[in-house]
BATIFI-317265 format. One record per residue (C-alpha): x, y, z. Coordinates in steps of 0.2 Angstrom, whole numbers, plus 2048, in hexadecimal, padded with zeros to 3 digits. Example, Ala and Ser with C-alpha at 12.3 -4.5 7.8 and 13.67 -1.06 7.14 Angstrom:
REM BATIFI-317265
83E  7EA  827
844  7FB  824
REM end
This chain:
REM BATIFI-317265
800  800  800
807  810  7FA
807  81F  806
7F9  82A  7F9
7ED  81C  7FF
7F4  818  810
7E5  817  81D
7E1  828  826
7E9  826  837
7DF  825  845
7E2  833  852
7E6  82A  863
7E7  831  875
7F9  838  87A
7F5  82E  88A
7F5  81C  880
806  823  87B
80E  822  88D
813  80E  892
806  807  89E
813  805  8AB
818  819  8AC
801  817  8B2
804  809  8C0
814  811  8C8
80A  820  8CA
7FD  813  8D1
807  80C  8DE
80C  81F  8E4
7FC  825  8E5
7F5  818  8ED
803  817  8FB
7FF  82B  8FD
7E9  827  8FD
7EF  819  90D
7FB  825  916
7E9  82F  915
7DE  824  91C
7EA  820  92A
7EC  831  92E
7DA  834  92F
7DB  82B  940
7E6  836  947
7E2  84B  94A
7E9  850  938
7ED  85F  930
7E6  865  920
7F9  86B  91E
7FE  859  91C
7F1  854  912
7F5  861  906
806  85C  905
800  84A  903
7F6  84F  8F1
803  85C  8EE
811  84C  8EB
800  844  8E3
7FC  850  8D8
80F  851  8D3
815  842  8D0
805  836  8CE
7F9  842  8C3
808  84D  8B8
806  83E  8AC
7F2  844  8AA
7F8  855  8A9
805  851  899
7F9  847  891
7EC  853  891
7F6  863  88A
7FD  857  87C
7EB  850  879
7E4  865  876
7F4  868  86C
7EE  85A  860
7DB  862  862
7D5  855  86E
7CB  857  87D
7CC  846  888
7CD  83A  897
7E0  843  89B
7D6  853  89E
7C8  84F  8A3
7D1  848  8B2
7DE  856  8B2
7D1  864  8B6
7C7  85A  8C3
7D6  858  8CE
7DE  865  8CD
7CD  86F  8D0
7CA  867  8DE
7DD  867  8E5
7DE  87B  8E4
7CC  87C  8EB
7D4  872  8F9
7E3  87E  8FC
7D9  88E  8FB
7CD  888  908
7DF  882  913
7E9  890  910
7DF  89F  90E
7D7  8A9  91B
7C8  8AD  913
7C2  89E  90E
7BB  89B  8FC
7A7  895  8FA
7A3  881  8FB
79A  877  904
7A8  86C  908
7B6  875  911
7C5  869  906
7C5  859  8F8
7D5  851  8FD
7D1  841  8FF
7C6  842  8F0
7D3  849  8E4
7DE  839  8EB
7D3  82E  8E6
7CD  834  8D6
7E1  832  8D1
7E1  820  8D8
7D2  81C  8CD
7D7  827  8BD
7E9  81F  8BF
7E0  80C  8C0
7D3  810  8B1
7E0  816  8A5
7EE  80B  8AA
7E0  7FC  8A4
7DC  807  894
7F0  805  890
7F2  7F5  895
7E5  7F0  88B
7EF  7F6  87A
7FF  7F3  87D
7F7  7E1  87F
7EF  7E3  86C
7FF  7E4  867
807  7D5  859
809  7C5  862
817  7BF  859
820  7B3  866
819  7A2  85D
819  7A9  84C
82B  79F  847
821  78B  84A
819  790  837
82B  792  830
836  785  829
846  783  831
850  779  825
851  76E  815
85A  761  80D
862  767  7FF
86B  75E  7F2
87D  75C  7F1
884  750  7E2
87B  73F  7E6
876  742  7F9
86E  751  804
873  75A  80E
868  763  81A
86A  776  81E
861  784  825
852  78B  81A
857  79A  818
86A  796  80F
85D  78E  801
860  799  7F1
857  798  7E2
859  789  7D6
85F  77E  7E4
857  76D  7E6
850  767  7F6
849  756  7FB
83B  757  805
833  749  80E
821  744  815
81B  74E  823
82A  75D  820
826  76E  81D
82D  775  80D
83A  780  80E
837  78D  801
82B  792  7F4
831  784  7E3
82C  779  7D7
82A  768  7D7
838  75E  7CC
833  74D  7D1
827  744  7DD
815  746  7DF
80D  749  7F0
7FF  750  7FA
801  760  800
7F9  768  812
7F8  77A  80A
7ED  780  817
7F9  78D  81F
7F8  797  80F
7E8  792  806
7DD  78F  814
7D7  780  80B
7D4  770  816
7D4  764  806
7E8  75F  802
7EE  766  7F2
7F7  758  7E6
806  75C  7DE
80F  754  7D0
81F  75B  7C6
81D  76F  7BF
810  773  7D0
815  780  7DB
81A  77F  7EE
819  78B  7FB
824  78B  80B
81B  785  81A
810  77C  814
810  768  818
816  758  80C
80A  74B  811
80B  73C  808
81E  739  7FE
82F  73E  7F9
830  74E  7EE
83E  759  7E6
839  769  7E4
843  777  7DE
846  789  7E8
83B  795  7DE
83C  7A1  7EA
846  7A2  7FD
83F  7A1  80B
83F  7B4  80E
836  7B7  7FE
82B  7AA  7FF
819  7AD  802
818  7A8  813
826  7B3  819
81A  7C1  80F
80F  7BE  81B
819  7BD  82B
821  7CD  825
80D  7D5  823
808  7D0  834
81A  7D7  83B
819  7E6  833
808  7E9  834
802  7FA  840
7F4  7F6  848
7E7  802  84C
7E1  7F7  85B
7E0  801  86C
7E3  812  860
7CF  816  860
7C7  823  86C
7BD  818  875
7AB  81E  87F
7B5  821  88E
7BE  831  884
7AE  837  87B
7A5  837  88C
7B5  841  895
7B2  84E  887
7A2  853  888
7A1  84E  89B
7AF  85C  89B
7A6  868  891
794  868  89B
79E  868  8AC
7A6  878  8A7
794  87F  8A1
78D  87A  8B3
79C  881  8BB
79B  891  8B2
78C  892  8B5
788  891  8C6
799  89C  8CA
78F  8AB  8BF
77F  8A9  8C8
78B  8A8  8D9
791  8B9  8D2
77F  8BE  8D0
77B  8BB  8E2
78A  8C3  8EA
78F  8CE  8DF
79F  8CF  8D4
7AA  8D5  8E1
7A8  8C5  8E9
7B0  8BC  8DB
7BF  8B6  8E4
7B5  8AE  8F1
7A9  8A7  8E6
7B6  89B  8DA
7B4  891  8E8
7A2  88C  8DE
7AD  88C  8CE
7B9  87F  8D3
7B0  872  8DE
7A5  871  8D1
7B3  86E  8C3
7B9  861  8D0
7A9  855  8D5
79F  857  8C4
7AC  84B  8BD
7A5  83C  8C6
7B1  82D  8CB
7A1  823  8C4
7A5  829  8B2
7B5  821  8B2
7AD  811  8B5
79E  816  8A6
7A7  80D  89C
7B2  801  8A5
7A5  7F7  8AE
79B  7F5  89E
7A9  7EE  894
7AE  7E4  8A3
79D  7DB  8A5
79B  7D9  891
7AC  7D0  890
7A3  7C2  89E
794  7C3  895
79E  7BF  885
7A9  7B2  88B
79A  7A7  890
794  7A8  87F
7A4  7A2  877
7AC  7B4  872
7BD  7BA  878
7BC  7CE  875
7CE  7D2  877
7CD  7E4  86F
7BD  7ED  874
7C2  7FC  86B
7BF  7F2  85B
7B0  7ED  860
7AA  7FF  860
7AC  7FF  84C
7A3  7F0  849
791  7FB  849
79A  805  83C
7A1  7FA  831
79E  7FA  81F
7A2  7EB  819
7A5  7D8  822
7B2  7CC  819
7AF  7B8  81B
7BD  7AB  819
7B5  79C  814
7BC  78E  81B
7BD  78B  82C
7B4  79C  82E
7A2  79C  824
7A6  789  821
7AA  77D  830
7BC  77A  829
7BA  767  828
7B6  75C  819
7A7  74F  81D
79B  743  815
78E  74C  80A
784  73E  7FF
788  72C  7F7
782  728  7E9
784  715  7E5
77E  70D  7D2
770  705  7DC
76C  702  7EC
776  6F0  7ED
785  6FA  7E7
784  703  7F7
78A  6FA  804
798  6F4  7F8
79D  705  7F5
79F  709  809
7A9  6F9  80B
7B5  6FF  7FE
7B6  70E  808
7B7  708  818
7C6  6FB  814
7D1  708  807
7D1  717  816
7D1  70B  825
7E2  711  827
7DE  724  82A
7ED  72D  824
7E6  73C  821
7D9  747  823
7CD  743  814
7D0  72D  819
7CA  732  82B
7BC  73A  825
7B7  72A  81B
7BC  71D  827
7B2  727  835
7A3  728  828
7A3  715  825
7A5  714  838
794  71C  83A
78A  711  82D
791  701  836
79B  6FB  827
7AB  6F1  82C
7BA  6F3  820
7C2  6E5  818
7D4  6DE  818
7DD  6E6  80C
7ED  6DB  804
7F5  6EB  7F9
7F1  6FD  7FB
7F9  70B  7F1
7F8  71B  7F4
7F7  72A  7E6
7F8  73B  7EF
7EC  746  7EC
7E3  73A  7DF
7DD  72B  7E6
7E1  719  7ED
7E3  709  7E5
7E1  6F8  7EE
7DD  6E5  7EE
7D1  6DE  7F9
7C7  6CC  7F9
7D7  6CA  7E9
7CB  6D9  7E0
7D4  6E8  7DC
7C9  6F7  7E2
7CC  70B  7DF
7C5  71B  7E6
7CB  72A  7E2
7C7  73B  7D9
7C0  73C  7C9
7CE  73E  7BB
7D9  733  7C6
7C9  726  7C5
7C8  729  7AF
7DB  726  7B0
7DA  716  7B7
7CC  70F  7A7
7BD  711  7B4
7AE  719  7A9
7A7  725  7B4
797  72F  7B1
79A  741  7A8
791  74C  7B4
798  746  7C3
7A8  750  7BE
79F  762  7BE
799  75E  7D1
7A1  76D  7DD
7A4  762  7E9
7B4  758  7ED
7AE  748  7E6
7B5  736  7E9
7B1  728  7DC
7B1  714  7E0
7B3  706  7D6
7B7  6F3  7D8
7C1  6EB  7CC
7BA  6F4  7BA
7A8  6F8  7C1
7A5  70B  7C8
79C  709  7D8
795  71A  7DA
79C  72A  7E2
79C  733  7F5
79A  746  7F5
7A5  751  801
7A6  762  806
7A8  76F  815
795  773  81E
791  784  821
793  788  834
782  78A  83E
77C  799  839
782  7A0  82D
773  7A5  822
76D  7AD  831
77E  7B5  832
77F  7BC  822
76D  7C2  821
770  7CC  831
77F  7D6  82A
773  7DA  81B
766  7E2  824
772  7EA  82F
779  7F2  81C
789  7EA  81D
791  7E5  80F
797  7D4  80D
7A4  7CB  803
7AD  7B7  804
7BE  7B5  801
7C4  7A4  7FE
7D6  79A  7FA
7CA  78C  7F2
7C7  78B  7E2
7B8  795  7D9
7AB  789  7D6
7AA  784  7E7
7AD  795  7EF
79E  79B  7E3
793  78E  7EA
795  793  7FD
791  7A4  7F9
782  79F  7EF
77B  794  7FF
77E  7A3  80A
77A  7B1  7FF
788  7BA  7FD
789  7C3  7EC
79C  7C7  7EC
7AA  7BB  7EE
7BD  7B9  7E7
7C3  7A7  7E5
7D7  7A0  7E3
7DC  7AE  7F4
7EC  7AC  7FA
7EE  7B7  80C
7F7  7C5  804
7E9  7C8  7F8
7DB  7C8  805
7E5  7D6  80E
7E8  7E1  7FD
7D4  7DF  7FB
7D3  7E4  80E
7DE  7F3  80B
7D7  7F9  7FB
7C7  7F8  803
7CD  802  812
7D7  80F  807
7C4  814  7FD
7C0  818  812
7B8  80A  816
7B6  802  827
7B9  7F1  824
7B5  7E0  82F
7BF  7D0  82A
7B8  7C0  832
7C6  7B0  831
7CC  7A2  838
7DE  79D  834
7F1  7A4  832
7ED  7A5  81F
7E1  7B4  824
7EB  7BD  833
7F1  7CC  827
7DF  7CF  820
7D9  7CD  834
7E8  7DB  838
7E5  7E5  82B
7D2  7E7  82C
7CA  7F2  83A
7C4  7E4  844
7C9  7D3  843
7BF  7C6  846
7C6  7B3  848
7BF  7A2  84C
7CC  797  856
7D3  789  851
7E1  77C  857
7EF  78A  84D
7EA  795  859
7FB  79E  85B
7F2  7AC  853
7E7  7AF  861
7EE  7BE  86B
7EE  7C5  85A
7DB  7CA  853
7D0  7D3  85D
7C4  7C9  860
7C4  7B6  860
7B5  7A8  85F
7B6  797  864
7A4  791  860
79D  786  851
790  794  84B
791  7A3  844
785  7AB  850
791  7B3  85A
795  7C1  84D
781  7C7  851
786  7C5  864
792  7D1  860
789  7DE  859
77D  7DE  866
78A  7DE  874
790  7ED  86D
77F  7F6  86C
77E  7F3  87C
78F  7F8  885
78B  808  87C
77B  80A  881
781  806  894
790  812  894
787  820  88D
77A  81F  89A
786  81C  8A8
790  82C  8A3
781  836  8A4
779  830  8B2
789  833  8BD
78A  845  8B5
77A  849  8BB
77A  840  8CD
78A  848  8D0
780  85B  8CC
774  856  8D5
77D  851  8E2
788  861  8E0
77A  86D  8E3
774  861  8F2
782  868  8FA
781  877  8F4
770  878  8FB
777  876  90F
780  884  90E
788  88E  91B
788  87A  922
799  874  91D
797  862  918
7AA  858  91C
7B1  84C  90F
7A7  83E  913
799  846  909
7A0  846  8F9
7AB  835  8FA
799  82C  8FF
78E  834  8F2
79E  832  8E4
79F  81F  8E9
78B  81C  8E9
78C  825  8D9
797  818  8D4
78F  809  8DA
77F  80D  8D1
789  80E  8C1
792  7FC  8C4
77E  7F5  8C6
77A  7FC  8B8
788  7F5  8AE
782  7E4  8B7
775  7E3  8A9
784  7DD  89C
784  7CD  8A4
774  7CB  89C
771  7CF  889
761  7C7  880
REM end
């Protein structure tokens, strides 16, 4: 991607800047200073010491809120950092007036220390999570070396030698055995095999490859010897393209502003307002000579109209959702991601393993006639009673359920990615895939070969048996799925490794109208990108490492979990249930959350006015501390209740 249609960048908080550790020192100081507090509390204190007490606070636990927040308006932001930055120090030099001065200032409660100490502690704790949370967004890169060959046997006159993969040039010759990796990108020069290509297709059916096919590093020989060719090295082969992608890839994971920051803001901005407002009609009363006195009403308020409730509004939602969640089989590992699924544009599907269930199984048999049948199952049961791979267990497992026991086979020979051939009962049998089948003399019927379906064919001796039908089910509900997305205006799109005939007939069954067949990784993520570029928010739903460079380059990334799971830590959010259901779930859980936060922010606004002028209201009275830590904390309670109602989402 060029730089004229690089992505816009996503203006992020100067606070998400600063390393979560430079929050949870400050943490630990603060807290010490709030204990020294308390203890003190049972002694006859001074306000002297307590004002020294917030002083070193205020210095050294909230400068970091300070910094944050004079960056944050120099980029024309207006945040958590300032939010928090005016309430304490409001209420710390509301405090030293009413200490140090003789005449003391207008408030119905005589200081906020212990307040101020508090609402550091709690802003240290909420935005020391917020941080932690990113940096832990961050590449997971630690297991990212098990998909990488570490060596090969290359030829040397007329033996091998075998040396790291990446001294492998081009035009060397490399010998590579059953259940190796291959070492590089090549061509084959002798041999045929079945090949696992699933690391870079994504397709579960083993790839056969003869003399003049291509190889990719990393994926797995399955069946027999092979020479290959280096094509390309190991660092310009397409696996290391992708590694290098996911390496190399910024993230805009924990970069969003988040509900928490948007609530600061205009929580900031009606505050001031009320402030203001009630210090003008103070005037009013008094008179404006009285306006020394009177920024006592001016600074109290500045102070306890930023609620320590709100910085919860969004905490104890997102806290709650996460359990909620977690029961239902969804792992949300970047809740600022989930934000931007309401406002997505379009929703990418891998198929298999994602809108398919990633394993090949049993569709139909269709014998020549009904005596034929049990025939045909014998034959399958005694040529895949061996289970050597993927597609034999499948059979054999088959055959299991309809009773059928498998016969002695006396020879079995096996023809990678073609078929089997064997003699049984001293009667040669065969099953195999069409054109291998017409190979062998075994007249097959002509429209079996235009079936989408991996088809498998049976004969005994010279007489064709009939055929079995094979193919990847669609996960529970995914018409449901795809039919949601539609109403919701979401444009949606497949992308698939698999071949276009049978990507075409998923997307039929689903009714998705646009889909790209023949998709390697890097492609899906140049679609992704392109997509992203024209400004579109983009959702990528996958399932293995073949899509983890689509899932990092779209806006949220959506995985289902598999046994490759080094991916994991890497996608925002991660599903380990059968169904596609979930991805509704999601939507609805975000719906929610947002609903919660927004009426959690508000309702601590207006409690903690209320609350204010309830004060106010006692004047001369002097109310002590007391006062405003138990309302701020009932405030509080009320909003973790409140948030209680994630637990529960219908």
């Amino acid at each position: 991607m060029n730089k004229q249609q690089a992505a816009p960048v996503i203006s992020v908080s100067a606070a998400f800047e600063q390393p979560s550790v430079s929050f949870l020192y400050r943490l630990y100081v603060s807290f010490g200073l709030f204990l020294l507090m308390l203890f003190l509390l049972t002694f006859h204190y001074s306000e002297v010491g307590f004002f020294i007490l917030v002083l070193i606070n205020i210095v050294f636990c909230a400068d970091v809120f300070v910094r944050n927040a004079w960056t944050d308006l120099w980029r024309g932001r207006i945040g958590f950092p300032l939010l928090v930055s005016v309430a304490v120090y409001s209420g710390f030099l509301y405090s030293a007036l009413h200490t140090f001065v003789s005449v003391p200032v207008s408030g119905p409660v005589e200081e906020l220390y212990l307040y101020v100490s508090l609402f550091i502690i709690l802003s240290l704790w909420v935005q020391y999570r917020r941080v932690r949370e990113s940096e832990r967004t961050q590449v997971y890169l630690k297991k990212i070396d098990d998909f990488l060959p570490k060596s090969g046997r290359k030829r040397q006159g007329k033996s091998t030698r075998m040396v790291f993969a990446r001294e492998l040039k081009p035009g060397d010759e490399v010998l590579v055995k059953p259940g190796e990796r291959f070492a590089c990108d090549g061509v084959v020069l002798k041999g045929e095999t079945a090949v696992d290509e699933q690391l870079i297709t994504g397709s579960i059916v083993t790839a056969y490859k003869q003399p003049g096919n291509t190889v990719y590093a990393g994926t797995i020989n399955k069946s027999a010897d092979i020479w290959v060719r280096v094509v390309k090295t190991l660092s310009d082969s397409v696996l290391m393209n992708v590694i290098d992608c996911v390496q190399q890839c910024e993230l805009r994971r924990g970069t969003f502003t988040n509900s928490l920051d948007r609530q600061a803001a205009w929580t900031l901005v009606a505050m001031v307002l009320f402030a203001a407002g009630r210090y003008v009609f103070a005037l009013y009363q008094y008179g404006v000579s009285a306006w020394v006195q009177q920024a006592g009403v001016l600074l109290i308020l500045l102070s306890i109209c930023a609620p320590l409730a709100l910085l919860f509004a969004e905490s104890f939602p997102a806290f709650f959702a996460h359990r909620f969640a977690g029961s239902k089989g969804i792992k949300i590992q970047n809740r600022y991601a989930l934000g931007l699924l309401p406002a997505a544009d379009g929703v990418l599907f891998d198929k298999t393993g994602t809108l398919t269930k990633g394993a090949l199984a049993v569709q139909e048999v269709r014998a020549v006639s009904y005596q034929a049948k049990k025939k045909l199952l014998e034959v399958l049961a005694t040529v895949s009673q061996s289970k050597g791979d993927l597609l034999s267990k499948t059979l054999f497992d088959y055959t299991q359920q309809q009773r059928v026991a498998p016969q002695k086979a006396e020879m079995l020979e096996m023809y990678p990615g073609l078929g089997v051939r064997a003699v049984s009962a001293h009667q040669k049998i065969r099953v195999g895939r069409v054109p291998w089948m017409i190979e062998q003399g075994i007249k097959i019927p002509a429209e079996i070969s235009q079936s989408v379906q991996t088809v498998i064919c049976i004969a005994q001796g010279s007489t064709y048996l009939g055929y079995i039908t094979l193919s990847d089910s669609l996960r529970p509900g995914a018409q449901t799925v795809v039919d949601f997305l539609k109403k919701q205006g979401k444009e949606i799109m497949l992308l698939s490794g698999d071949n276009e005939p049978v990507v075409a007939e998923v997307a039929k069954q689903v009714g998705i109208e646009k889909f790209s067949a023949n998709v390697l990784a890097q492609t899906k993520a140049e679609i992704i990108t392109n997509l992203r570029a024209l400004g579109k928010k983009v959702v990528m739903v996958g399932d293995g490492f073949n899509d983890i460079v689509a899932l990092l380059k779209a806006d949220v990334g959506i995985a289902y979990a598999t046994t490759h799971n080094v991916y994991a830590n890497w996608v925002d959010i991660l599903i380990s249930r059968r169904d596609l259901c979930p991805l509704i779930e999601l939507f609805k859980i975000q719906a929610k959350i947002r609903y919660i936060s927004c009426v959690n922010a508000i309702v601590a606004f207006l409690l903690s006015v209320v609350w204010a002028e309830f004060l106010f209201s006692r004047l001369p009275q002097m109310a002590d501390w007391r006062w405003i830590l138990g309302g701020s904390l009932a405030v509080l309670l009320l909003i973790f209740l409140n948030s209680m109602r994630l637990l529960r989402i219908k």
